[in-house]
N, C-alpha and C positions, 0 to 999 in steps of 0.2 A: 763376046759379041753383045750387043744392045740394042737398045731403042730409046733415042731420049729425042723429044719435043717440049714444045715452050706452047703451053696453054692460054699464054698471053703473056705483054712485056716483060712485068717482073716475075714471071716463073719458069724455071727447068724443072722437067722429071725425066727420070732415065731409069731405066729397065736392064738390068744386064744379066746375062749367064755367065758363069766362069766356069771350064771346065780345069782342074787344078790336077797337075801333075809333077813332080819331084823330078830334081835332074837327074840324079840315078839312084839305083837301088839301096846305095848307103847312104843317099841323104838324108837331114833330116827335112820335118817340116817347120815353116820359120814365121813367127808373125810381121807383120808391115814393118816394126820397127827393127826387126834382124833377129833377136832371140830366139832361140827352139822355144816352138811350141811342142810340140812329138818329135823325140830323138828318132834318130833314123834306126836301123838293124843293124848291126855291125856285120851280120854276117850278109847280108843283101836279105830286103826284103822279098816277099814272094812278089809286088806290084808297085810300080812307081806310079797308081793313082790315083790320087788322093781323094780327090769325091770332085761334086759339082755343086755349084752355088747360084742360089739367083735372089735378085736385089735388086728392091727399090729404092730410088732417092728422091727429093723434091727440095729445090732451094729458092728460097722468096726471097726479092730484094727489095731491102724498105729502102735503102736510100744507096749513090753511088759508093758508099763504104763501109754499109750496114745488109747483111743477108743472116737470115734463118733459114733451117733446113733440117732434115732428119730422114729418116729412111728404116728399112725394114731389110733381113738378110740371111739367108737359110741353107743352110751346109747340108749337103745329102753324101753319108761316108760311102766312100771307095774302098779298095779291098787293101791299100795300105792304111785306113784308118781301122778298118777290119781288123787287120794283122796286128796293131798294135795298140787299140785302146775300146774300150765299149760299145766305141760303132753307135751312138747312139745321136737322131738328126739332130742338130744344134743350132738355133737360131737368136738372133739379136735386134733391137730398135735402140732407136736413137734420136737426139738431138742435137745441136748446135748451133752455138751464133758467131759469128765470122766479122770481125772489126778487120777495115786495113786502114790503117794511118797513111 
């Protein structure tokens, strides 16, 4: 779920929560691009839930084919991150700039 607004023409920000949960007990968990990040349990985890995350983004358009943007995004572990790795909160920023031909 989110919240994104345009503070005027060329800007979007967006607010989001994610709450992250595993399809089941043996899966693992997978980054954006499909790879494990955390293998799953083979024998079932004790919880398929993974934590919750909330995230900023903001994207500026300088021209119809040119935007900047970046954002901020904070992982709070669940009890299958619990279960199988340091558990400890993990956050990230960013930038980006976005050409479309």
């Amino acid at each position: 779920s989110g919240f994104h607004f345009k503070p005027n023409s060329k800007t979007v920000v967006r607010l989001d929560h994610l709450l992250i949960w595993l399809a089941s007990r043996t899966d693992s968990y997978y980054r954006h691009s499909g790879s494990v990040l955390v293998p799953g349990v083979a024998s079932g985890a004790a919880s398929t839930y993974v934590g919750n995350e909330f995230d900023a983004q903001f994207v500026y358009t300088l021209s119809p084919g040119y935007k900047v943007g970046g954002g901020y995004a904070r992982l709070f572990p669940g009890a299958f991150l619990d279960e199988t790795t340091p558990a400890a909160d993990s956050s990230f920023t960013y930038l980006y700039v976005e050409l479309t031909l």
